[in-house]
N, C-alpha and C positions, 0 to 999 in steps of 0.2 A: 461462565465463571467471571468474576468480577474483581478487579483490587484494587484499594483504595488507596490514593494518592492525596492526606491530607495535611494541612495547616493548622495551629489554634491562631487566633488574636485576643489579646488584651486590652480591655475593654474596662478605660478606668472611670465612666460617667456611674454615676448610682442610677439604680432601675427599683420601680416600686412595683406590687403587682398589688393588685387591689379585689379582697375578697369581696364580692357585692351579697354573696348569700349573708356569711358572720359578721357582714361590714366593720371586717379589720382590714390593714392592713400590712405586707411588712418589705422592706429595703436590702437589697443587695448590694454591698460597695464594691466589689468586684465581680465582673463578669468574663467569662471565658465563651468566644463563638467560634466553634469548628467552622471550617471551610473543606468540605468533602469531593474531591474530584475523582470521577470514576473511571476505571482505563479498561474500555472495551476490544475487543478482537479486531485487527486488521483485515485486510483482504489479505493473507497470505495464503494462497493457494497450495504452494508447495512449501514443505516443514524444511529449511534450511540444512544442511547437513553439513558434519565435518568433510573437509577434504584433506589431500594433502599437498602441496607447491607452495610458494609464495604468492602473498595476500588472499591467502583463505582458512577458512577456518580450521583448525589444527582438531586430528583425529578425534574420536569420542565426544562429540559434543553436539547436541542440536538443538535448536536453537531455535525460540517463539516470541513474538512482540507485541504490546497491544500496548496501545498509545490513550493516553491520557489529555488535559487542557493543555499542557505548558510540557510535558515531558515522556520520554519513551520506559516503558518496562518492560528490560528484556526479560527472558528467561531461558534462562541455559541449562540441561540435564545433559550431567555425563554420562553417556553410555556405558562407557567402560567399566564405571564402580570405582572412578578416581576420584571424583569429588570433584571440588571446585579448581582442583588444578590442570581439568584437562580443558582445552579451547582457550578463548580469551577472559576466562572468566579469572584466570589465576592473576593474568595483567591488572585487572579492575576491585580486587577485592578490596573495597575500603568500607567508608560509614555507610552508602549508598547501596551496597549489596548485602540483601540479607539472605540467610536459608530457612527452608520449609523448618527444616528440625536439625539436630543436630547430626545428624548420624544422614542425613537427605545429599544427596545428589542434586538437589533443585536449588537451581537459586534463582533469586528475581534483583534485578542490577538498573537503577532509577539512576537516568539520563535528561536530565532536564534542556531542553533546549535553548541556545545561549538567548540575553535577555534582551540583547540590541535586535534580535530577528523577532523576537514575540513581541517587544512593546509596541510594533507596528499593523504584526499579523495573527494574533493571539487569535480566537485556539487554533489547537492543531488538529486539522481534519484528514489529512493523508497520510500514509506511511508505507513504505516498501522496500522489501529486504531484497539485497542480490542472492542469487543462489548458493553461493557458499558461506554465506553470513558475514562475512567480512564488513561490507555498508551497509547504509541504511539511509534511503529518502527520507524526507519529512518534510510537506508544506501546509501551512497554513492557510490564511484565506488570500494570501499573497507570496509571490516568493517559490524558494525552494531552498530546503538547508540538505546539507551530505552526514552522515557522519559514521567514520573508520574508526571499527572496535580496536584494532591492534593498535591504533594509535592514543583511540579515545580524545579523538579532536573533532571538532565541527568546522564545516566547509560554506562558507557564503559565498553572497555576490558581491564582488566587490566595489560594483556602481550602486545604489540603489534605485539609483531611472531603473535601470535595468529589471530589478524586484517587481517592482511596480506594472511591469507587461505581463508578467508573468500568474494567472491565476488559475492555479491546478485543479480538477477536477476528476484527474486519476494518476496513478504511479505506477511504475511498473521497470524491472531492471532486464535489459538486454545485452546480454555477455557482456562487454565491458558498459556501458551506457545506461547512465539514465532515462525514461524515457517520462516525460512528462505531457500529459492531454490536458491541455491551456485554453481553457474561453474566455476571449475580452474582449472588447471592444476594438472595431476597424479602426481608428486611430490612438489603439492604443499608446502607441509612439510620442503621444502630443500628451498624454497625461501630465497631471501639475500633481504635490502629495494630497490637496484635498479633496479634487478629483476625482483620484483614484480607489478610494474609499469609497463611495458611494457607486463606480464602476465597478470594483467587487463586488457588492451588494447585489446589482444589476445581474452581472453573470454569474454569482447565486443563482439566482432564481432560475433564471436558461437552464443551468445546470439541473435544476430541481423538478422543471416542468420538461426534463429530457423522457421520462415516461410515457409522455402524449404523442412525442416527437417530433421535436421541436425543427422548426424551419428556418434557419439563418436565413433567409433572404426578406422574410414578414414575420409580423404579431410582436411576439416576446423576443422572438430571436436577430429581429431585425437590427442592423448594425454592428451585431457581435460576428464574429470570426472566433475556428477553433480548429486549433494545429495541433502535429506532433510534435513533439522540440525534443530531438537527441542530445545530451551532454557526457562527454566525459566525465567518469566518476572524480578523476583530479586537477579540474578546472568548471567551476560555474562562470558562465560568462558568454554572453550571445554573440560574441565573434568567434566561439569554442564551438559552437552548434556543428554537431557532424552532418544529421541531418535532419529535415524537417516535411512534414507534409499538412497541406489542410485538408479535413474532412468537412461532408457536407452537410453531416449530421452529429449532433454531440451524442458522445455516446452513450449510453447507461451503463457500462462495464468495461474493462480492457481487460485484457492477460498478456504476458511477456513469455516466453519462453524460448530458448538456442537464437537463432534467428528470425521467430515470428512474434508478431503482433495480432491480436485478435480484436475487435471492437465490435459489439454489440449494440445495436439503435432498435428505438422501438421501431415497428409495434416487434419484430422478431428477424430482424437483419443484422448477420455475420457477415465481416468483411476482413480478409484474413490477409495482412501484410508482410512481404519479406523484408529484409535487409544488405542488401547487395556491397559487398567492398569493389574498388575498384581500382587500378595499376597507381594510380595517383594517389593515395590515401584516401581517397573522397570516397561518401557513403551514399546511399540513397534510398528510399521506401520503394518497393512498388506493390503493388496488389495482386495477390496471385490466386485470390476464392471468394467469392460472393455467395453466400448462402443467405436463403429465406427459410426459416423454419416453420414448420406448420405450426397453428394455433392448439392449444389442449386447454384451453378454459384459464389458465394461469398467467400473468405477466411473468416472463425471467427477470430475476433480479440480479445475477451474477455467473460469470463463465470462465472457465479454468481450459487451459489447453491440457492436451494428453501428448507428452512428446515423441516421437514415431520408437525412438530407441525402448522406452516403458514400455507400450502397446507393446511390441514385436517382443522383449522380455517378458511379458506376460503371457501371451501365447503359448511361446515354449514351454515355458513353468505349467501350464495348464494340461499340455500335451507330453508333458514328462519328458522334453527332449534336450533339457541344460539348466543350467543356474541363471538366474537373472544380472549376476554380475559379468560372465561369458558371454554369456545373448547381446546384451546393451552395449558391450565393447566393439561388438561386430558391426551394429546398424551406424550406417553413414549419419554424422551429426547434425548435417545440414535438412535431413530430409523434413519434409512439411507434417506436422500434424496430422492425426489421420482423423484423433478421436477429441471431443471434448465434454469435459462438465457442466449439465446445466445447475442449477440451483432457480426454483420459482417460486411465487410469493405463495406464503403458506407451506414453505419448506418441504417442499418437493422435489428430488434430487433425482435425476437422470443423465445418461450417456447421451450423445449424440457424435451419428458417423459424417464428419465433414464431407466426405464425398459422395454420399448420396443421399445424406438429410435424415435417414432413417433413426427414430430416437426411442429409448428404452429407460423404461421408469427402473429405478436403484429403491430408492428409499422415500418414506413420507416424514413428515416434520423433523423436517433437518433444518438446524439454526445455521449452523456453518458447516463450513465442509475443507480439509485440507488433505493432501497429495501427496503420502508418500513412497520417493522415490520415482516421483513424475515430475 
């Protein structure tokens, strides 16, 4: 599904077209040229859901994004049968949000991103929703921007050196934290602004030949470096960094979920990270599962965690022995992943058991694929 996010311009030169068969010809003094941007599906893995506490999103509402050139199109369906008054859509309703129909529960709510962070990193290629819908990442081909539905504000950096180190190649939200998978150049630090543009470009492409599997140390990937960078959802700013890790290989995929991180490198290596807090406030990554998965003819193009408290809800539902909302409150929050999504090229959809690799075909041509309730 696709929607469109457009512009006209006026267009006041005369234009002639010129029949060559009737060798007539005739003049338009006005011209009108649409400009049509299209807002495709993000990686959200998991469908956002209402919750209830502060800074989350408020009951009956869930919540879908697909990001466009220059701006976000949420889409919020009340559950409940309340309309646009339940979640944050009641806060936002102005010219920018429209409904399917009138009598719909759907609405889709256009969030352009401010114009100081696009003139520099236009378009937008990343986005990522936390799990309760409340933020939402978004970077370009540089940068990282925040932005909080209940407030309907966006969040920069407030250096732009800083912007400039930073070029994202995936998103992903970890209980409070952003987490951002950044490839740039080993001196990125020393970048100058025009520099830095044609270093985007560069780790583009690293980014793009991650398929092959790319090597930071030689070839394409020589020079570049590619971290995890943790930030607080309210503060951008790399003295903010809670915590950070390099990888050795850029990844083709990431997933966020509770506590873990998953990252995906060709040709079919998982590498499954925790998140450790520590008496001090201080955080830190460590690795806690290395899988290799077997080959099935297919490249993966994208991986979804399964969170232990789902799987273990599922079971029992399966086995007739509770409700999934009993079940899930029981399973310890921290525990590791058991199960994940794959998705491969040619939309091939399967299970895989993290701890002993054994993987089970789901479904064939699957374009995307989202989680609910995982």
């Amino acid at each position: 599904q696709l929607l469109v996010a457009g512009r006209h311009l006026h267009m006041q030169s005369n234009c002639t077209w010129d029949h060559s068969s009737s060798g007539s010809s005739s003049s338009i003094g006005h011209n009108m040229v649409f400009e049509l941007s299209f807002a495709k599906t993000c990686r959200q893995h998991r469908v956002s859901h209402a919750a209830s506490g502060a800074g989350t999103a408020q009951l009956g509402e869930e919540l879908y994004v697909l990001q466009a050139a220059d701006r976000l199109l949420m889409v919020t369906e009340a559950l409940t049968g309340s309309g646009p008054g339940s979640g944050f859509a009641a806060a936002s309703m102005n010219k920018t949000t429209e409904a399917v129909s009138s009598d719909s529960d759907l609405h889709v709510h256009h969030v352009p991103l401010p114009a100081p962070y696009l003139a520099g990193n236009w378009p937008l290629q990343h986005v990522a929703v936390s799990s309760c819908g409340s933020d939402v990442a978004a970077a370009g081909v540089r940068g990282l921007a925040l932005y909080n539905r209940r407030h309907e504000k966006w969040r920069l950096f407030g250096d732009v050196s800083q912007e400039r180190r930073i070029s994202c190649i995936a998103l992903g939200w970890l209980s409070s934290f952003v987490v951002a998978c950044s490839c740039v150049p080993a001196n990125a630090d020393m970048l100058t602004p025009d520099s830095a543009a044609a270093a985007a470009a560069k780790a583009a492409a690293v980014a793009a030949a991650a398929a092959s599997g790319v090597d930071l140390n030689k070839g394409v990937g020589a020079g570049f470096k590619c971290q995890l960078l943790l930030f607080p959802r309210n503060h951008l700013d790399m003295a903010s960094v809670a915590a950070s890790m390099n990888v050795s290989k850029v990844p083709l995929a990431m997933d966020c979920t509770d506590q873990h991180i998953v990252l995906l490198s060709a040709p079919s290596q998982m590498l499954m990270l925790q998140l450790d807090s520590h008496n001090a406030g201080s955080y830190s990554l460590t690795a806690v599962r290395e899988l290799f998965l077997p080959a099935v003819g297919r490249p993966i193009s994208d991986v979804a965690l399964v969170t232990a408290a789902a799987t273990d809800a599922a079971k029992h539902l399966l086995e007739g022995s509770g409700d999934a909302s009993s079940t899930a409150a029981a399973v310890i929050k921290g525990g590791a992943p058991a199960h994940g999504v794959l998705l491969r090229w040619g939309g091939l959809l399967s299970v895989v058991d993290l701890m002993h690799g054994n993987e089970l075909i789901l479904a064939e041509q699957v374009f995307s694929d989202a989680m609910v309730g995982c």
